[in-house]
N, C-alpha and C positions, 0 to 999 in steps of 0.2 A: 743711239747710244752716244753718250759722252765722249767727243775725243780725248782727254784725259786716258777716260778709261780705255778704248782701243789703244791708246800708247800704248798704256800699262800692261794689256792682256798679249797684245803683240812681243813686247820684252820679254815676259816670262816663258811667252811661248819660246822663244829662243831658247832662256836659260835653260828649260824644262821640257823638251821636246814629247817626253813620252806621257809627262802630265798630260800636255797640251790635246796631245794626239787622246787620251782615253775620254777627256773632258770633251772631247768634241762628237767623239762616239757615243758619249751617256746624252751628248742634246740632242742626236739624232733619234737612240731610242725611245728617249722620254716624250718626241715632238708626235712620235708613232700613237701615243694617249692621249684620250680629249677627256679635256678637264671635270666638265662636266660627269661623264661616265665614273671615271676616279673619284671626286666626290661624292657620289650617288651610290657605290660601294661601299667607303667607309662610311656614309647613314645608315644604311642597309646593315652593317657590323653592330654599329653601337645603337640601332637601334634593338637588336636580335638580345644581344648579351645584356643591356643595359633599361632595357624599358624604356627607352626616353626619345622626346624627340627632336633632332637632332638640329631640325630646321627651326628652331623655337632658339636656339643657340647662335644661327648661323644670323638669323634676325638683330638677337640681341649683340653679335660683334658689329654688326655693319652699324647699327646704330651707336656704339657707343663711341666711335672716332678714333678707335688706337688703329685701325688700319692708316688712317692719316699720318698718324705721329710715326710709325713705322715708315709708310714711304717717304715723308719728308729726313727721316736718318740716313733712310738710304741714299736719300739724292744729294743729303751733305757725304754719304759715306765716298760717292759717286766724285766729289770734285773737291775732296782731302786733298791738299798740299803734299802728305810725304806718301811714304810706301805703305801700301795695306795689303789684306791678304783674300782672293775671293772665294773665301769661305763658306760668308754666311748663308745659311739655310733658306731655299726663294719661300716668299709668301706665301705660295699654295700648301706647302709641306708645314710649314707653321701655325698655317691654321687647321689644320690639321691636326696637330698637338692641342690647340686649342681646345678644338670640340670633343680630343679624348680627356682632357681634363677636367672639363664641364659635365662631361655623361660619367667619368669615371668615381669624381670628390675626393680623390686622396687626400692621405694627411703628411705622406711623405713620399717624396721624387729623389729621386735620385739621376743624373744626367752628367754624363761624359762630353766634355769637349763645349767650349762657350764660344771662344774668337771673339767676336763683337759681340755675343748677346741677344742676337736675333731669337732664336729659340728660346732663350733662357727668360726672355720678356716675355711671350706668348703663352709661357707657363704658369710668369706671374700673375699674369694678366687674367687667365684662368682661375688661380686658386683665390684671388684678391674678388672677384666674382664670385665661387662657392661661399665665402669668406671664412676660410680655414685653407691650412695646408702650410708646409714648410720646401723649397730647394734646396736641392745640395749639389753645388757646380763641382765637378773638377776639370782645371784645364793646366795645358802646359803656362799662362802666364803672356802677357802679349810686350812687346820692348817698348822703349819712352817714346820708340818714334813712330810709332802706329796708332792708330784709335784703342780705347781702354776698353775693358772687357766688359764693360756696365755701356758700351755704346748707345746700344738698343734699349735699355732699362730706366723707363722714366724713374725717378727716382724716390717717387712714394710707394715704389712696390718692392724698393729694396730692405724693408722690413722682415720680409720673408723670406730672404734671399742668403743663403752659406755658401760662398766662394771658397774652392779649396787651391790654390796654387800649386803644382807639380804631378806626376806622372800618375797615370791611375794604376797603371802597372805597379805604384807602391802607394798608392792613396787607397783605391777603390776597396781593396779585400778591409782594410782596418775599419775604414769608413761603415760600412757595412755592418761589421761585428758590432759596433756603438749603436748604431739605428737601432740593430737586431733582426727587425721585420722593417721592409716598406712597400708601396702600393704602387708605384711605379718605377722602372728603372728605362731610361732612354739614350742609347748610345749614340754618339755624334762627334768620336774623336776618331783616332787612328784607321783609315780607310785600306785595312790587308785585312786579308783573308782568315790569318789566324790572331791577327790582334782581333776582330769583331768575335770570332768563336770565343777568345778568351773571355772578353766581357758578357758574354752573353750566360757563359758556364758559370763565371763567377758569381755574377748576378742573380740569377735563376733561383738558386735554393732560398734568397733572401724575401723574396717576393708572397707576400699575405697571400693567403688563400686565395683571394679577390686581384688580385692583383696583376699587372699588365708589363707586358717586355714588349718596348717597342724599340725601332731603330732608324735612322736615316739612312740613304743610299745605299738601301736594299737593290736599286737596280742599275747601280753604280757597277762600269769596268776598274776593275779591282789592278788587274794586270793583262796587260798586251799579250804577254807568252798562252794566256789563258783565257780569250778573250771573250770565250762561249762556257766558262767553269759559272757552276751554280753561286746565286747567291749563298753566302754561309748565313744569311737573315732564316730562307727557307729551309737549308740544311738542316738547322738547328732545332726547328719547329716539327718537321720531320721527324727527326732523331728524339725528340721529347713529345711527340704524337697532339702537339700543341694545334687548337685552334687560331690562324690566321688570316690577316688582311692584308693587301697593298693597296696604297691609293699614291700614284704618282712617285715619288722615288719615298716616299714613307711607308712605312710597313708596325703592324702591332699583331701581339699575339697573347693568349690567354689558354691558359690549363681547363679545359672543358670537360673534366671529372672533377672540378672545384666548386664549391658550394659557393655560389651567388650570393653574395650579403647584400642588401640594400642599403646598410649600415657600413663608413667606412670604418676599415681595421685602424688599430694603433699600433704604433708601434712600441712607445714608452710611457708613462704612464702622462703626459704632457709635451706640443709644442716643445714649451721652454724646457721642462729636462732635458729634450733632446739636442734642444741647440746650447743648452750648457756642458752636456758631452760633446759637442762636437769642439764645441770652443776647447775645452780644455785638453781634447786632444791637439789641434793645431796650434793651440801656446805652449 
């Protein structure tokens, strides 16, 4: 590891002691998973629901070289001059996203929480491959003196890309109502217990027939006081008797009383409708 970054990680740990402490409890029980296995689970998922195969996908990222161009952002992201945030999503869980949006073909995402972009490129990256699909970011907004939120996003896939700037607590529900229907919704902002319920709830009724609720840091310690309290990814699945996966700290779930389309939904009658509603909400 970069001495930079042990600086870095050592300060915050000061500033943030009980960050510090749950982040170091979720590497322990994540180190408890082999990769391998985790992987081989969510193929096992998208191949069961999805018809497809999954390793036909995993082929076609190794060779196309955006695993490169990600880990070389990261190793700039690694030895940035100013203050940045360790947010972003590791690679395993990314592609992950990946290969659900390669098995899944939406035409519209939906996705909480950017930071750098990690995630939000492995989406693009995905739907720029089906060759269809639209994103719709929302995040709190990153300061002038951090890396921008398009870090990770080479910049020919920002075609498809709707960044929404501020709270989803007041974005998400409007955002939604303009979509209508979309085919995927993926949370990756606020890590409490009742902020992920809420997005989840919100989300839920918006989601196509076909369509996929997944989430990050389903096996994330949420809080210390709590430190054995269930996922609210699982809870949630539970309580809406939803078919579900984890594969390493990423989790996805699906309505298994819904009619399998092979054909992806729409949501509006066109791409560009939709990104003309969207625009002219956030003008």
């Amino acid at each position: 590891m970069h001495l930079p970054t042990v600086t870095r990680m050592a300060t915050k740990s000061i500033r943030y002691p009980d960050r510090a402490i749950r982040g170091l409890l979720e590497i322990m029980r994540l180190r408890q998973l082999e990769p391998s296995q985790e992987r081989q689970k969510l193929f096992t998922f998208l191949r069961d629901v999805f018809g497809v195969d999954p390793a036909r996908f995993q082929d076609e990222f190794d060779l196309s070289g955006f695993a490169d161009w990600s880990c070389a952002r990261r190793e700039e992201l690694a030895n940035y001059s100013g203050d940045y945030r360790f947010g972003s999503t590791p690679e395993g869980d990314c592609e992950s996203l990946y290969y659900l949006v390669r098995a899944l073909r939406p035409r519209i995402v939906v996705e909480t929480g950017v930071c750098y972009g990690a995630s939000s490129s492995y989406i693009l990256e995905a739907l720029a491959a089906n060759g269809y699909g639209e994103l719709y970011s929302i995040d709190l907004g990153n300061t002038k003196d951090e890396p921008p939120s398009d870090f990770f996003v080479p910049r020919r896939l920002h075609r498809r890309w709707h960044l929404c700037i501020g709270d989803s607590k007041h974005l998400l529900l409007p955002l939604l109502r303009r979509l209508r229907e979309i085919d995927l919704f993926h949370h990756d902002s606020l890590h409490t217990y009742e902020h992920m319920m809420w997005e989840y709830e919100t989300a839920f009724p918006y989601l196509s027939p076909r369509g996929v609720l997944s989430s990050h840091d389903v096996n994330a310690i949420l809080s210390l006081r709590r430190p054995f309290q269930p996922s609210p990814f699982s809870v949630f699945c539970e309580q809406h008797h939803l078919r579900a996966e984890t594969s390493l700290n990423f989790g996805l779930a699906i309505n298994p009383r819904a009619r399998r389309d092979k054909r992806p939904g729409r949501a509006l009658e066109s791409p560009v409708e939709e990104s003309q509603a969207v625009r002219r909400w956030r003008n």
